[in-house]
C-alpha positions as CSV (number, residue, x, y, z in Angstrom):
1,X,39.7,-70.5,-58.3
2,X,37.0,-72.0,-60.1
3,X,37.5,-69.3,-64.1
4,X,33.1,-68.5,-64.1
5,X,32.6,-67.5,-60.6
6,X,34.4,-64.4,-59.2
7,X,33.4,-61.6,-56.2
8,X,33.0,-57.9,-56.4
9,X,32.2,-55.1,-54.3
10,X,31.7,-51.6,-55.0
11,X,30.5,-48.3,-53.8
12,X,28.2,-45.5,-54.6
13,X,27.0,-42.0,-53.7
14,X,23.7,-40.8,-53.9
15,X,23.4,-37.4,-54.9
16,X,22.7,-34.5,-51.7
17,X,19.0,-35.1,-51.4
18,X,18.5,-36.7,-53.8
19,X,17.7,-40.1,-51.5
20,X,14.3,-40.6,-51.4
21,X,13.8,-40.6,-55.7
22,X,16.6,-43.0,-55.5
23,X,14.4,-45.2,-53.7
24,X,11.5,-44.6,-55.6
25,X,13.5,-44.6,-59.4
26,X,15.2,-48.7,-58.1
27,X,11.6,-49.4,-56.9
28,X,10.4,-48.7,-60.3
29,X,13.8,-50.1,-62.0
30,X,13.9,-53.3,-60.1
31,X,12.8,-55.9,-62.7
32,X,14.2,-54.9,-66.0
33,X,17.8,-54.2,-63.9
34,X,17.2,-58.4,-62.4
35,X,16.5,-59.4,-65.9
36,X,19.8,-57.5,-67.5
37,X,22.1,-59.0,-64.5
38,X,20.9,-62.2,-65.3
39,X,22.1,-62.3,-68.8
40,X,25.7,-60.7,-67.6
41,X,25.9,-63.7,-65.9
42,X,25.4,-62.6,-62.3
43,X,25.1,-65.2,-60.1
44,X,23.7,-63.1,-56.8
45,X,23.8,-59.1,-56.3
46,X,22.7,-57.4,-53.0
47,X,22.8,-53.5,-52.5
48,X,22.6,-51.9,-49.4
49,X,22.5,-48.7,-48.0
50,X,23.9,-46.3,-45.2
51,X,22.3,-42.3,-45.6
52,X,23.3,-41.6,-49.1
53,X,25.8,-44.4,-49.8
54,X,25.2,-47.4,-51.6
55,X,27.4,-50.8,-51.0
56,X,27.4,-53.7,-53.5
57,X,28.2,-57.2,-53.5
58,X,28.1,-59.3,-56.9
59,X,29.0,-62.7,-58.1
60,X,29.4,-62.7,-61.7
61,X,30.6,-65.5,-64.0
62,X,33.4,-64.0,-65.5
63,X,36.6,-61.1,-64.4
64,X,35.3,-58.8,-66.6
65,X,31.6,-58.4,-65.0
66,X,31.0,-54.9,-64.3
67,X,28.2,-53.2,-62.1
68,X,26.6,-50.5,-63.4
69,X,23.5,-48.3,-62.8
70,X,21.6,-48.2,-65.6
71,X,20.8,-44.3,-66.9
72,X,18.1,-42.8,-65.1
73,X,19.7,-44.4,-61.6
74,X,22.8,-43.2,-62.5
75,X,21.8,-39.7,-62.8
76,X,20.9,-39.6,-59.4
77,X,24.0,-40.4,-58.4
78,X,27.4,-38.2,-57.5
79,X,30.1,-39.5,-60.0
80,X,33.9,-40.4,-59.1
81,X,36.7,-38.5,-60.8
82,X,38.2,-41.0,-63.4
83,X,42.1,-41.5,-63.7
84,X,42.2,-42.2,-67.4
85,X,39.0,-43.3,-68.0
86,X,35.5,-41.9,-68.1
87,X,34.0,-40.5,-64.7
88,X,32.5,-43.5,-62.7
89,X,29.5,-43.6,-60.6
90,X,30.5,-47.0,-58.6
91,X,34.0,-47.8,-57.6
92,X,35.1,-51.0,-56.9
93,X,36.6,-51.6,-53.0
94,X,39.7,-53.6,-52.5
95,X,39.0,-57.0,-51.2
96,X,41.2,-57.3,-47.7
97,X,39.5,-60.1,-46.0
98,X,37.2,-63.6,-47.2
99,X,36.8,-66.8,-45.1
100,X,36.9,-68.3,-48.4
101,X,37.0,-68.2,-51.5
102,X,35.8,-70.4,-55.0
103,X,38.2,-73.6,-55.3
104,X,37.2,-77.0,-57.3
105,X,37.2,-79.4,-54.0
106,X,33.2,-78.0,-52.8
107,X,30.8,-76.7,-55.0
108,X,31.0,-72.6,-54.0
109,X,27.1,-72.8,-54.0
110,X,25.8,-76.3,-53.1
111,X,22.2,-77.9,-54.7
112,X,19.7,-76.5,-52.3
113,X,21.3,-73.9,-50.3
114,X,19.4,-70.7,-49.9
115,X,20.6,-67.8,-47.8
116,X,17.6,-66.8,-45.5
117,X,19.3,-63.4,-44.8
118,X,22.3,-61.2,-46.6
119,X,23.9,-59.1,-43.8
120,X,25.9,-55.7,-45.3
121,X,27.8,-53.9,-42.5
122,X,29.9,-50.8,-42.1
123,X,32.2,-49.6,-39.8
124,X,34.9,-46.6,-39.7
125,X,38.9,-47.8,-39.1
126,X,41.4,-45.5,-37.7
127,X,44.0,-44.1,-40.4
128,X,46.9,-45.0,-38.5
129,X,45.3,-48.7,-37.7
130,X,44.7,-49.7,-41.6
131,X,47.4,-51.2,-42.2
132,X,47.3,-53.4,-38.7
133,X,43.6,-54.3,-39.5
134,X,44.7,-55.7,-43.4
135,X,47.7,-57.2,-41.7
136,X,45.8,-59.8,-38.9
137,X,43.0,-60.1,-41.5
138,X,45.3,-61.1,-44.0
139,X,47.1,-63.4,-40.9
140,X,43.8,-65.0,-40.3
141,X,42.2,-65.9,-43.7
142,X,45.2,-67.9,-44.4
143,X,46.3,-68.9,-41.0
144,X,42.7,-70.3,-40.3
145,X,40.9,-70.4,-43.9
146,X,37.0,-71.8,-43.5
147,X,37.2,-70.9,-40.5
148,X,33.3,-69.6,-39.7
149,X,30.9,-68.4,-43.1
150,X,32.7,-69.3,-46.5
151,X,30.3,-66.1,-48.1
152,X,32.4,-63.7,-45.0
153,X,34.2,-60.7,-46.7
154,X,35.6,-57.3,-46.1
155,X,36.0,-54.4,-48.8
156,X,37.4,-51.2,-48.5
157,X,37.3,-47.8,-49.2
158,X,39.0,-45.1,-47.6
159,X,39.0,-45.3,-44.2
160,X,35.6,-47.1,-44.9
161,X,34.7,-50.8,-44.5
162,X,32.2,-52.6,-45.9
163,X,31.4,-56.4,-44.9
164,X,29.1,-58.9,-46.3
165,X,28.4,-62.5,-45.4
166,X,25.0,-64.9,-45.7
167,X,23.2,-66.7,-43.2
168,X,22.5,-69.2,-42.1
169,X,26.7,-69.7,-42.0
170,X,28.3,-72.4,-44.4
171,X,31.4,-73.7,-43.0
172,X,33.5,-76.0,-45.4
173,X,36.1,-78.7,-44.9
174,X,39.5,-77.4,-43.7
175,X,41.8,-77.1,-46.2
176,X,45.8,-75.4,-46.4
177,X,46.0,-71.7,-46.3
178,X,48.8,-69.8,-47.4
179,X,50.9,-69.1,-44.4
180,X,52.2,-72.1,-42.0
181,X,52.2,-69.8,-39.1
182,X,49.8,-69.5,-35.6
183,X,50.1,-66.1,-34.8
184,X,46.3,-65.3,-35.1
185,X,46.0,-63.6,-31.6
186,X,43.2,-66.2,-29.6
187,X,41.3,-63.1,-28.1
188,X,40.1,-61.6,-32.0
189,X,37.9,-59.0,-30.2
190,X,40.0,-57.5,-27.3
191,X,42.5,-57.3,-30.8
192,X,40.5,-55.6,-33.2
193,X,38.8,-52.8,-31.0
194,X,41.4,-50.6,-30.8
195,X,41.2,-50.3,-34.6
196,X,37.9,-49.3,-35.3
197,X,36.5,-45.5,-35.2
198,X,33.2,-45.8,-33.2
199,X,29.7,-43.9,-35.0
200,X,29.3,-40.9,-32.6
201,X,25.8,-40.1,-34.4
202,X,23.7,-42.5,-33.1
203,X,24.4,-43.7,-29.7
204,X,21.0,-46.3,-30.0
205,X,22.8,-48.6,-32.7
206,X,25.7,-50.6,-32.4
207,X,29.0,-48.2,-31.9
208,X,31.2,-50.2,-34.7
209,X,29.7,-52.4,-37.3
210,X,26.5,-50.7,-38.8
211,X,23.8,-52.7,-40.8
212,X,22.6,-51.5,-43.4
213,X,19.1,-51.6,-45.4
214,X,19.0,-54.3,-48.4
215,X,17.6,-52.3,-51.0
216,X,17.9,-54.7,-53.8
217,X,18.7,-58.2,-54.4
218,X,18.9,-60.7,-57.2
219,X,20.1,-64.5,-57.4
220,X,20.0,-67.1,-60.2
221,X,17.7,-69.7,-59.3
């Protein structure tokens, strides 16, 4: 993988009621917090948001990038006990899934290509199906890398998930994954519903994967 381009996601919880001023305080925040991911060296960044929780994606140009809310945004915010370390108010969620990922043989971002629409989903596993889901994710990406949106990934959390991917869909030239096996079950969807926990508040919106609201964005021209 390419050293100055590398993928993050993490998660945040707005504060009991405290929704709406978030909204209004990142409206307010929006161009000074563009201008200082630019000069982190933030490729692209999009937030979005379920109820009170707040998902982000990030390319940065370097391991070491960090998200953070800047002050006022971050008081609004619950904060995560710390283990070692000061009290966080974004975690970063394990990456168990991407279609692909940086390499030298394409350009990860090719001259011209702009995404007309960055998708953020979430859906709810079954405890006792986690470790099934990481295993024939893990079993596909390398199985069948490139196989249908190179910008494709999965984070988790708990028994969260959190997907993100760009359209329209980039598909890139085949290449070797890690595993020389076909075991990738053919029928993906009659093998992946028995893992998911289906949203029983809202019977009007789709029962697994739930879009969320973009809230922010940012990309380097």
């Amino acid at each position: 993988m390419p050293a100055n381009i590398h993928r993050f996601m993490w998660i945040s919880a707005i504060k009991r009621g405290m929704e709406e001023a978030f909204a209004t305080e990142l409206a307010g925040a929006g161009v000074q917090l563009r201008k200082r991911l630019q000069r982190q060296g933030v490729l692209t960044c999009s937030v979005f948001r379920e109820g009170r929780y707040l998902f982000t994606y990030l390319e940065a140009g370097g391991a070491d990038s960090l998200w953070a809310w800047d002050d006022r945004l971050s008081s609004l915010l619950d904060a995560w006990p710390g283990i070692g370390e000061r009290d966080a108010h974004e975690l970063r969620m394990n990456d168990i899934f991407h279609d692909d990922i940086p390499l030298d043989d394409v350009p990860w971002r090719r001259p011209g290509y702009r995404p007309t629409q960055r998708v953020g989903s979430l859906a709810k596993l079954k405890p006792e199906q986690y470790a099934s889901y990481v295993f024939l994710h893990y079993q596909l990406q390398e199985e069948q890398p490139r196989l249908f949106n190179k910008y494709y990934t999965i984070g988790s959390f708990g028994d969260y998930i959190f997907s993100y991917h760009e359209l329209p869909a980039i598909v890139e030239p085949t290449r070797k994954g890690l595993l020389a096996t076909s075991e990738t079950p053919p029928d993906w969807g009659v093998a992946m519903a028995p893992h998911f926990e289906p949203w029983a508040d809202d019977t009007e919106r789709e029962p697994v994967w739930r879009v969320m609201e973009e809230i922010f964005s940012m990309s380097r021209d």
